[in-house]
MIVOFI-694836 format. One record per residue (C-alpha): chain; residue number from 1; residue in one letter; x, y, z. Coordinates in nm, 4 decimals. Layout:
// residues N
<c = A	k = NUM	r = A	px = X	py = Y	pz = Z>
...
This chain:
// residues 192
<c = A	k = 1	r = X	px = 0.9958	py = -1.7096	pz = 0.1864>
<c = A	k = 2	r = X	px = 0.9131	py = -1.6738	pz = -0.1835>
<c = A	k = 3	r = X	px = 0.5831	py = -1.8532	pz = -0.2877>
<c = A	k = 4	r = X	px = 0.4160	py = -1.7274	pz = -0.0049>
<c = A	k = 5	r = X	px = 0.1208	py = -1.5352	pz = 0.0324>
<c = A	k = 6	r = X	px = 0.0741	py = -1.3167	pz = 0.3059>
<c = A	k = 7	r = X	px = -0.2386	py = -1.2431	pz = 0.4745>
<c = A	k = 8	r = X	px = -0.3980	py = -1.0705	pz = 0.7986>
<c = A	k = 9	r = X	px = -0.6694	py = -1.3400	pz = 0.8563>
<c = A	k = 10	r = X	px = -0.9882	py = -1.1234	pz = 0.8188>
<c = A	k = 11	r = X	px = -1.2125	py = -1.1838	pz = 0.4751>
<c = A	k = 12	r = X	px = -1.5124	py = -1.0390	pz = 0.3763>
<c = A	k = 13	r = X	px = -1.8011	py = -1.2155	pz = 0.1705>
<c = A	k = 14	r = X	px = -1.7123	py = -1.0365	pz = -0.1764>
<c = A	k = 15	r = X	px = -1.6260	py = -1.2252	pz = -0.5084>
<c = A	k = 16	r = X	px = -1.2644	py = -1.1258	pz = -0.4803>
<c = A	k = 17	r = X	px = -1.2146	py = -1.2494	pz = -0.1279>
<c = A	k = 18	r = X	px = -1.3818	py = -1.5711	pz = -0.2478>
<c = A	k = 19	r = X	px = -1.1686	py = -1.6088	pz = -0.5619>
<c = A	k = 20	r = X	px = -0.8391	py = -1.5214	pz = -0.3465>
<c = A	k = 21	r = X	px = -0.9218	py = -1.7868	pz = -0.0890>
<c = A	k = 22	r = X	px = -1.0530	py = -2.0544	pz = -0.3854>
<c = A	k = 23	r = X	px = -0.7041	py = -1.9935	pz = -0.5195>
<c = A	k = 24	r = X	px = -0.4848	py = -2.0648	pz = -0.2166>
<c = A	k = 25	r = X	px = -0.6589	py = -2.3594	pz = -0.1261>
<c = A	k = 26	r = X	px = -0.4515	py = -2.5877	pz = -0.3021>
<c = A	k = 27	r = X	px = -0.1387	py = -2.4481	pz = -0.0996>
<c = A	k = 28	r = X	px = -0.2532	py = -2.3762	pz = 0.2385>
<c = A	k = 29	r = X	px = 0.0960	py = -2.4555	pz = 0.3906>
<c = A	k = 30	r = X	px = 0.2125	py = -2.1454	pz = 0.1557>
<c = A	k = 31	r = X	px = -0.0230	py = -1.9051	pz = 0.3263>
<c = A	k = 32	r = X	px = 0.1389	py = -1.6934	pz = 0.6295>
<c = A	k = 33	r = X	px = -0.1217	py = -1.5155	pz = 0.8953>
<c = A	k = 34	r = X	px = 0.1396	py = -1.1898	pz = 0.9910>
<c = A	k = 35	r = X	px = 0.1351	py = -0.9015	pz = 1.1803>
<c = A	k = 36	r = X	px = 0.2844	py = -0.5596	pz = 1.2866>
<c = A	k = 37	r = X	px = 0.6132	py = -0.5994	pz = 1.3968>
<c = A	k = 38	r = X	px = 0.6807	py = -0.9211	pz = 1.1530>
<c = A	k = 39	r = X	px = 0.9655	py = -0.9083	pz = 0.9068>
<c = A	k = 40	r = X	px = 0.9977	py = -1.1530	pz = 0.6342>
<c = A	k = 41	r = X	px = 1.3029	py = -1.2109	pz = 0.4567>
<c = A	k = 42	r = X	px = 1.2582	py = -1.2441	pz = 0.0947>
<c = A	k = 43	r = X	px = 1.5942	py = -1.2706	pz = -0.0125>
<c = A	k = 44	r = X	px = 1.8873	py = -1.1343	pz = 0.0293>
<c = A	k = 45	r = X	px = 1.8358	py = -0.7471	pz = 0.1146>
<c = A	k = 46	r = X	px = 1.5221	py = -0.8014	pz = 0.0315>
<c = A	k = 47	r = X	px = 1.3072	py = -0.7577	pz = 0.3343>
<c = A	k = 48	r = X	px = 0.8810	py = -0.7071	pz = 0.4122>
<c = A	k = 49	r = X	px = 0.7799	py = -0.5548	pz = 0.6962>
<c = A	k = 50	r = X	px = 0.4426	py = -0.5488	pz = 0.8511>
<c = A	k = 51	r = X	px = 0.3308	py = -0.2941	pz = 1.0011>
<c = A	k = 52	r = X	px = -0.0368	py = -0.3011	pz = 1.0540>
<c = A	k = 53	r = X	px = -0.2700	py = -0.4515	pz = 1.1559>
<c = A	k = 54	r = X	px = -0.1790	py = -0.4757	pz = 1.5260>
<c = A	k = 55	r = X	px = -0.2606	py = -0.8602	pz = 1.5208>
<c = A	k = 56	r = X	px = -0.3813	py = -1.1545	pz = 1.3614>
<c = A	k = 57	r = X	px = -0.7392	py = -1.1686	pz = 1.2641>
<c = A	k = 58	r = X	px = -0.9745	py = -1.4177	pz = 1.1856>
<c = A	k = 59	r = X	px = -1.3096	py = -1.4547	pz = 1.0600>
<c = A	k = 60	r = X	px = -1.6019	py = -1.2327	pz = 0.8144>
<c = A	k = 61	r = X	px = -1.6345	py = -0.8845	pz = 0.7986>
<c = A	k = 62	r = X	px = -1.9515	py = -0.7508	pz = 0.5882>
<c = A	k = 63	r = X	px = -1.8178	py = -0.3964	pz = 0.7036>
<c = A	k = 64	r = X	px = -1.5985	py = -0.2539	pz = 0.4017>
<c = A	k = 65	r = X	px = -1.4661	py = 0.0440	pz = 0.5729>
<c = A	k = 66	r = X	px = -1.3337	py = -0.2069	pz = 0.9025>
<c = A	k = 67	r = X	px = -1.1750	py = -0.4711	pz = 0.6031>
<c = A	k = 68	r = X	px = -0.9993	py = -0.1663	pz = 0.4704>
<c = A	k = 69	r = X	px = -0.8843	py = -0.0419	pz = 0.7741>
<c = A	k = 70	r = X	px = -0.7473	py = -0.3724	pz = 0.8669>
<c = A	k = 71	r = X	px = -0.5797	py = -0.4066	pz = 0.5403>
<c = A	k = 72	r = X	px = -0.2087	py = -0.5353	pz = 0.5293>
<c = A	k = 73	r = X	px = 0.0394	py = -0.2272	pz = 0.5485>
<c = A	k = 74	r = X	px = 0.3822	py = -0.3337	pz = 0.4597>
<c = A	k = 75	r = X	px = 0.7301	py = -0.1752	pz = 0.3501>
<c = A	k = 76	r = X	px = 0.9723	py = -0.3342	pz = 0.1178>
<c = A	k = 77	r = X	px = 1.2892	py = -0.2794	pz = 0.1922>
<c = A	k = 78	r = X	px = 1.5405	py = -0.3415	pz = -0.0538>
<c = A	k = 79	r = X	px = 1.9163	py = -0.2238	pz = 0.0763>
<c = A	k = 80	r = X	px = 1.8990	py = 0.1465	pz = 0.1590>
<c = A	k = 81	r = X	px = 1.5856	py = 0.2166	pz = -0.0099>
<c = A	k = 82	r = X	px = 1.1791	py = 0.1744	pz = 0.0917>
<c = A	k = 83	r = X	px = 0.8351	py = 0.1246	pz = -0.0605>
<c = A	k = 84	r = X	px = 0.5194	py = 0.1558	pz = 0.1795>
<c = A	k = 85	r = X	px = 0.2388	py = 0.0013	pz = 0.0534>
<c = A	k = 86	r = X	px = -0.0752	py = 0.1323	pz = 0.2970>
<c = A	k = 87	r = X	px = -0.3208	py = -0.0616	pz = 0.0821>
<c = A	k = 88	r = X	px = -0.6740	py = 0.0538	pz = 0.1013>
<c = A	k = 89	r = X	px = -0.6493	py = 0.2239	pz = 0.5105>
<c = A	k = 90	r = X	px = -0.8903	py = 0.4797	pz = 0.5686>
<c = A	k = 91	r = X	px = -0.7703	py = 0.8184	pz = 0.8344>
<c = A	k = 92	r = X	px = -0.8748	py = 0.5900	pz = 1.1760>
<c = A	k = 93	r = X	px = -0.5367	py = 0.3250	pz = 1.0721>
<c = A	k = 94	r = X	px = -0.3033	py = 0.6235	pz = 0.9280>
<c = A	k = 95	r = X	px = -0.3383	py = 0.7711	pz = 1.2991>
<c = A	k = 96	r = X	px = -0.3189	py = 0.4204	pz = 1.4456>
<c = A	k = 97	r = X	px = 0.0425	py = 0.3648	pz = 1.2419>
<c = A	k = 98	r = X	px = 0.1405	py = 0.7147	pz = 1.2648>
<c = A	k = 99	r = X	px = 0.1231	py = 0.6616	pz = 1.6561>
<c = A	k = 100	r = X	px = 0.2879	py = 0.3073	pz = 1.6604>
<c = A	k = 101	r = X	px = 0.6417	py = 0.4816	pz = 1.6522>
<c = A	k = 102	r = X	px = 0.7620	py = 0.2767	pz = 1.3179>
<c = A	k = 103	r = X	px = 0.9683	py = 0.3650	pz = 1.0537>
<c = A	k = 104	r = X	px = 0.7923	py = 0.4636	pz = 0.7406>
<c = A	k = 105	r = X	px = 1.0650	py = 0.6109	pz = 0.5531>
<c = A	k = 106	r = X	px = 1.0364	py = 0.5086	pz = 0.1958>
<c = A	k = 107	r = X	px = 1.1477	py = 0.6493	pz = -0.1378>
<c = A	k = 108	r = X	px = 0.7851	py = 0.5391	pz = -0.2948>
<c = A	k = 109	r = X	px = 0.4934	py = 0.5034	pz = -0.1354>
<c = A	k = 110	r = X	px = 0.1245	py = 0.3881	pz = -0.2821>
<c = A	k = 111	r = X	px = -0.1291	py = 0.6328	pz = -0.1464>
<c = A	k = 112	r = X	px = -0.3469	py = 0.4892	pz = 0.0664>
<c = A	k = 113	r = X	px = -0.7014	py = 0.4067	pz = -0.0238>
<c = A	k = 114	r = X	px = -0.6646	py = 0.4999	pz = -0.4006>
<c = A	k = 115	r = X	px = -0.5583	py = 0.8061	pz = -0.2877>
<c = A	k = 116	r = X	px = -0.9690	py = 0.9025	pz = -0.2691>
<c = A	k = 117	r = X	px = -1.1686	py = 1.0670	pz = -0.0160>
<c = A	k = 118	r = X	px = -1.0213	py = 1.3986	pz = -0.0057>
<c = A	k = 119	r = X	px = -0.6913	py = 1.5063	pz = 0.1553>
<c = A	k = 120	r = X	px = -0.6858	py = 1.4391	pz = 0.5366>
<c = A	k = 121	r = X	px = -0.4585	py = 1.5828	pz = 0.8405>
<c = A	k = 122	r = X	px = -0.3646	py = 1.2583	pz = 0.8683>
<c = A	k = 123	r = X	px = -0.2605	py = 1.1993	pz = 0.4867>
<c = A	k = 124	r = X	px = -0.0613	py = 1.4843	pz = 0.5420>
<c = A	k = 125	r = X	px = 0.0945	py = 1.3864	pz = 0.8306>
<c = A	k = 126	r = X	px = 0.1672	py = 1.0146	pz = 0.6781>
<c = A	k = 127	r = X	px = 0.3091	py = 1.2090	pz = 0.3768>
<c = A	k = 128	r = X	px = 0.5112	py = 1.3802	pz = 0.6229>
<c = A	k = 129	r = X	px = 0.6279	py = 1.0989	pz = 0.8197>
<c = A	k = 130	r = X	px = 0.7133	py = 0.8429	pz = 0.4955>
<c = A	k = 131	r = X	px = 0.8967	py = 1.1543	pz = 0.2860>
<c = A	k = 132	r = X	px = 0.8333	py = 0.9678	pz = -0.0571>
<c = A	k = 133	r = X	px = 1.0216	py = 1.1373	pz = -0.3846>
<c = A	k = 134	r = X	px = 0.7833	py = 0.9648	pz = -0.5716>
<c = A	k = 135	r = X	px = 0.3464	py = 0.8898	pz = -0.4855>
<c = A	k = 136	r = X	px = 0.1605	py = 0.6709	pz = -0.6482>
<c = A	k = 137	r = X	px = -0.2222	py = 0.6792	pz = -0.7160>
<c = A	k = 138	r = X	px = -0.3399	py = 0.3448	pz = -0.8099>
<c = A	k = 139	r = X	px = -0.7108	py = 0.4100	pz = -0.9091>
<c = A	k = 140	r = X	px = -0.8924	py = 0.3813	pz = -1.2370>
<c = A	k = 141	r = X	px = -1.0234	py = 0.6931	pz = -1.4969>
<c = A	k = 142	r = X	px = -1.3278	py = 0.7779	pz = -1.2595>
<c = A	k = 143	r = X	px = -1.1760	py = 0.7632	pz = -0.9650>
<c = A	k = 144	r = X	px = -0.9294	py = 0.9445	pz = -1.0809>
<c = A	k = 145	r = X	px = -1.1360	py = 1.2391	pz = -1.2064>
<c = A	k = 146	r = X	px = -1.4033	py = 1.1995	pz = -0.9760>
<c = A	k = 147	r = X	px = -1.2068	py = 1.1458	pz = -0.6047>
<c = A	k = 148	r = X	px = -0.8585	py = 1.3086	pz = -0.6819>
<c = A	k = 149	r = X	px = -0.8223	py = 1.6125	pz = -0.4084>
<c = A	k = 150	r = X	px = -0.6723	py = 1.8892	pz = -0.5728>
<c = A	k = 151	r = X	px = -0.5158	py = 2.0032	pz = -0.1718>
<c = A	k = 152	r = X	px = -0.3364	py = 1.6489	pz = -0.1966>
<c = A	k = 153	r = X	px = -0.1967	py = 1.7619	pz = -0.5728>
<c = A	k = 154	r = X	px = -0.0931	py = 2.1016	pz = -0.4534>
<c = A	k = 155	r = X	px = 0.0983	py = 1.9415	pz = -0.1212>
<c = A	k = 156	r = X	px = 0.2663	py = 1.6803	pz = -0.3342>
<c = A	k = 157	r = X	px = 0.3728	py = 1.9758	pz = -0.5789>
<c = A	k = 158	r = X	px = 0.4738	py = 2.1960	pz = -0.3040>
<c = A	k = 159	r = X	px = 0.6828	py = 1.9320	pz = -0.1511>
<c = A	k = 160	r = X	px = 0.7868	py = 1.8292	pz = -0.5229>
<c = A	k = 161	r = X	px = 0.7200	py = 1.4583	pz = -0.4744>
<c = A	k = 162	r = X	px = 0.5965	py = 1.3437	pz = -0.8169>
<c = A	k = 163	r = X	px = 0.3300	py = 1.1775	pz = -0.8981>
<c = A	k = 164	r = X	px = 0.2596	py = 0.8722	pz = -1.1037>
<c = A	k = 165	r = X	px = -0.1269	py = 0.7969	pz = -1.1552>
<c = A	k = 166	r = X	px = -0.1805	py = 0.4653	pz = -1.3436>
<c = A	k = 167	r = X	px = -0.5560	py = 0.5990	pz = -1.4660>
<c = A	k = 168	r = X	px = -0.3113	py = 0.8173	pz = -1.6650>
<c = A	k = 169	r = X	px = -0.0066	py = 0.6105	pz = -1.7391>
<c = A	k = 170	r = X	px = -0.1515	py = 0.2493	pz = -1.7078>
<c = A	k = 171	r = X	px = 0.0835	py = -0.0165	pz = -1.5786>
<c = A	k = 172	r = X	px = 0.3730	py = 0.0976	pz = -1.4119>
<c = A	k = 173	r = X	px = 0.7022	py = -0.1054	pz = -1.3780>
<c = A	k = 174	r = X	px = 0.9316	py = 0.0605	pz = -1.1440>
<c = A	k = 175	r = X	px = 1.3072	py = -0.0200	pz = -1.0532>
<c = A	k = 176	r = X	px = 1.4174	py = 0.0829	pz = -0.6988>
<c = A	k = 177	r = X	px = 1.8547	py = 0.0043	pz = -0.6818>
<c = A	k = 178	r = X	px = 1.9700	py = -0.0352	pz = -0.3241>
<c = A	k = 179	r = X	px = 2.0777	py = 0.3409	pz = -0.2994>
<c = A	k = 180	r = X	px = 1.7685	py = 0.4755	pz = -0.4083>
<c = A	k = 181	r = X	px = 1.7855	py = 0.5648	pz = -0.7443>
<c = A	k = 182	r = X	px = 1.4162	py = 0.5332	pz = -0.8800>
<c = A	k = 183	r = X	px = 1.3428	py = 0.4546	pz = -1.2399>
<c = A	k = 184	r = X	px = 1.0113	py = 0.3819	pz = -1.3816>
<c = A	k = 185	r = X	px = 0.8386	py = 0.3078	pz = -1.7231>
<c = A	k = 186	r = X	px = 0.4748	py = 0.3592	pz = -1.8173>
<c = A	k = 187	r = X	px = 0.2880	py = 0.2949	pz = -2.1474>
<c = A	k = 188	r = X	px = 0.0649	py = 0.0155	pz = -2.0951>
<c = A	k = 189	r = X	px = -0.2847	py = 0.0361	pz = -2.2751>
<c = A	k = 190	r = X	px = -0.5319	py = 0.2699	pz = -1.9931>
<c = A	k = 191	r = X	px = -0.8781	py = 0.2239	pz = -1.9751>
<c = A	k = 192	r = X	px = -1.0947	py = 0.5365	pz = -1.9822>
């Protein structure tokens, strides 16, 4: 299944939707609609499941918050050991996927949403549910500064999941081995 990009079906009429789909044009047959409850082998122990949204979409959405909310949730699974990647979900799809009975396990997980907008019961409970050693807060210098909750740094502390924040460390290249061992690197040039 390599080659393949992976999508839920909805757009939105924004220059990156417009660039992505521009892009894929030229290799339609290599795009894959998917849903919750798909699994896509990538190789071998090398597995992506989908687990939101609930089912294929189609069309425009000029609403940003229902785009992000239907964004693609997936976890890699590689052997033993998990990555969830929640993309950019907002609290109504964290309670949607914390109520769909899935596993969410995983060693690393991406916080959702940039990891913005405060610190939610439901963050918590997703936090709770996946049991990451290791968060990840994709978001640039102001977000960073400006929309980092300092009740979701004292929970990760108190739990002592660390946490890697690329407006800090820039580009992160991670190695996850089949047991679990995590190893990372950081040092890219960051943008402030």
């Amino acid at each position: 299944e390599g080659g393949r990009v992976y999508i839920n079906g909805q757009g939105d009429p924004f220059d990156t939707y417009a660039e992505l789909a521009r892009a894929v044009a030229g290799f339609s047959d290599r795009v894959r609609l998917v849903a919750r409850g798909e699994v896509i082998e990538l190789e071998e122990d090398l597995r992506l499941e989908i687990l939101h949204p609930e089912k294929k979409l189609s069309g425009l959405s000029e609403d940003d918050e229902a785009v992000n909310n239907n964004s693609l949730v997936t976890r890699l699974i590689f052997g033993d050991a998990a990555v969830l990647l929640p993309a950019d979900i907002y609290q109504t799809s964290m309670e949607k996927l914390l109520a769909s009975g899935q596993e969410l396990s995983a060693r690393i997980m991406v916080l959702p949403h940039h990891g913005n907008d405060g610190f939610s019961e439901a963050e918590r409970l997703l936090l709770e549910a996946v049991n990451p050693d290791l968060v990840i807060k994709s978001s640039d210098w102001v977000e960073y500064q400006e929309q980092t909750s300092s009740e979701l740094q004292q929970h990760l502390n108190d739990k002592k999941i660390k946490l890697l924040i690329t407006a800090e460390l820039g580009e992160l290249d991670l190695a996850l081995s089949k047991t679990g061992r995590i190893k990372f690197s950081a040092g890219s040039l960051v943008w402030k």
